[in-house]
C-alpha positions as CSV (number, residue, x, y, z in Angstrom):
1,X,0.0,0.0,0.0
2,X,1.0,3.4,-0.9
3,X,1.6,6.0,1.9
4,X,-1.3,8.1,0.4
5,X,-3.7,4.8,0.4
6,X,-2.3,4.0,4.1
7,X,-3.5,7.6,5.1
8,X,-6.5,7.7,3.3
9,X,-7.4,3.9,4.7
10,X,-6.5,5.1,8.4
11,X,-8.8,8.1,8.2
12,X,-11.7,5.9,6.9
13,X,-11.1,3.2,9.9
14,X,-10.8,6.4,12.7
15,X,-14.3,7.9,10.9
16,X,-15.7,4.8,10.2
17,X,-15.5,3.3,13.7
18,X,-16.6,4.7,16.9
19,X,-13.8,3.3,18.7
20,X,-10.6,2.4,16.9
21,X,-7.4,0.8,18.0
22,X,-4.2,1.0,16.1
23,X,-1.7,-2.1,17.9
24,X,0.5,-4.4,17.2
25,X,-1.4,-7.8,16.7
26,X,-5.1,-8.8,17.2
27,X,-7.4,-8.3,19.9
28,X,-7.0,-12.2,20.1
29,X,-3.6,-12.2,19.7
30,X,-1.7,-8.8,20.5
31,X,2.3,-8.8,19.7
32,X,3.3,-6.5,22.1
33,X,2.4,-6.0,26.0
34,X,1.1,-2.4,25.5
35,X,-1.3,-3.3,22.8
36,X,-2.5,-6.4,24.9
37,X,-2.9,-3.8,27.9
38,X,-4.9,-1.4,26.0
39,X,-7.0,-4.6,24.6
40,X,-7.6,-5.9,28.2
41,X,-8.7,-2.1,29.1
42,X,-11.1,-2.0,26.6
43,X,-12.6,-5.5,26.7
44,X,-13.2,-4.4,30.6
45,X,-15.6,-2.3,29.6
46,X,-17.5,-4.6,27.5
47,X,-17.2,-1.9,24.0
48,X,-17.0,-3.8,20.7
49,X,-14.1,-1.6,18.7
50,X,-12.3,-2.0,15.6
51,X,-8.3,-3.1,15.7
52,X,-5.6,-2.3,13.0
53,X,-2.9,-4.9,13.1
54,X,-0.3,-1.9,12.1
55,X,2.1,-5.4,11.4
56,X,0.1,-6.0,8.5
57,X,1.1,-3.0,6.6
58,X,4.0,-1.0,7.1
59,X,2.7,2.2,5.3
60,X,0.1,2.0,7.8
61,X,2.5,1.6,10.8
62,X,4.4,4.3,9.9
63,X,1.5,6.4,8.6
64,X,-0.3,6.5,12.0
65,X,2.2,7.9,13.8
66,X,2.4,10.8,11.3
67,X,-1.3,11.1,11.5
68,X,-1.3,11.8,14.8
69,X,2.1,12.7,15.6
70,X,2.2,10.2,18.3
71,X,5.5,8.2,17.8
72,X,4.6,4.9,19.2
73,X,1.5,1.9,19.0
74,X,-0.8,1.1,20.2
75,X,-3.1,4.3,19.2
76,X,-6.7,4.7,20.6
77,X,-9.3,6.6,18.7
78,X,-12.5,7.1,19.9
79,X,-15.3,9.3,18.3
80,X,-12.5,10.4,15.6
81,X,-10.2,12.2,18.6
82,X,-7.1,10.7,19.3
83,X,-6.7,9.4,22.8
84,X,-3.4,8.4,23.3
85,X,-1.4,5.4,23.4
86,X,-1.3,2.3,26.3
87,X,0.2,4.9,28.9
88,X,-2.4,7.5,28.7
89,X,-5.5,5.0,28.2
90,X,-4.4,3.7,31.5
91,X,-4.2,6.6,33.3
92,X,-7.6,7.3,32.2
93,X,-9.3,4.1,32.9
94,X,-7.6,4.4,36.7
95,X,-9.3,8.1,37.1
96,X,-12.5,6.8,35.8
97,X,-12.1,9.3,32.9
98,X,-12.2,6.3,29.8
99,X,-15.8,5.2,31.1
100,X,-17.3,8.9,30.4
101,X,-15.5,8.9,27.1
102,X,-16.3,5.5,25.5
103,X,-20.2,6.0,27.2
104,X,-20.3,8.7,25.0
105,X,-19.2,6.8,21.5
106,X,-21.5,4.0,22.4
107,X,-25.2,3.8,21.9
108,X,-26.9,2.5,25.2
């Protein structure tokens, strides 16, 4: 893939999909412990998301960090707004703070 298709193919899975992940791996089968974190966070809350196996494609591993000027996976998009990477959507899920935002990206 092209980097121009790799950005045009992230934008349509971060528009396309309420809550979007960007790891290394599979939900079932995550290749790095940060993506599996972010995974496990996420399953926690019972919220069905779409997953980008960056590993796949490497215009597409290199193209999301350019995207969102974030230099490392996994990336978290939820409602089309950047979140952050395995660091950040743990600090949020510990303050309570990822529950408000995912409630608001899922229908009840």
């Amino acid at each position: 893939m092209s980097e121009q298709a790799a950005m045009q193919q992230i934008k349509q899975d971060i528009d396309g999909n309420p809550i979007c992940l960007f790891m290394k791996g599979t939900p079932d089968a995550p290749m790095c412990g940060f993506s599996a974190h972010v995974v496990q966070i996420l399953n926690s809350y019972g919220v069905k998301f779409h997953a980008v196996n960056v590993l796949d494609d490497y215009d597409v591993r290199e193209g999301i960090k350019k995207f969102a000027n974030w230099p490392t996976i996994p990336q978290l998009y939820v409602s089309g707004k950047f979140i952050g990477g395995s660091d950040i959507t743990a600090e949020m899920h510990r303050k309570g703070q990822l529950a408000e935002v995912l409630k608001a990206a899922t229908p009840a």
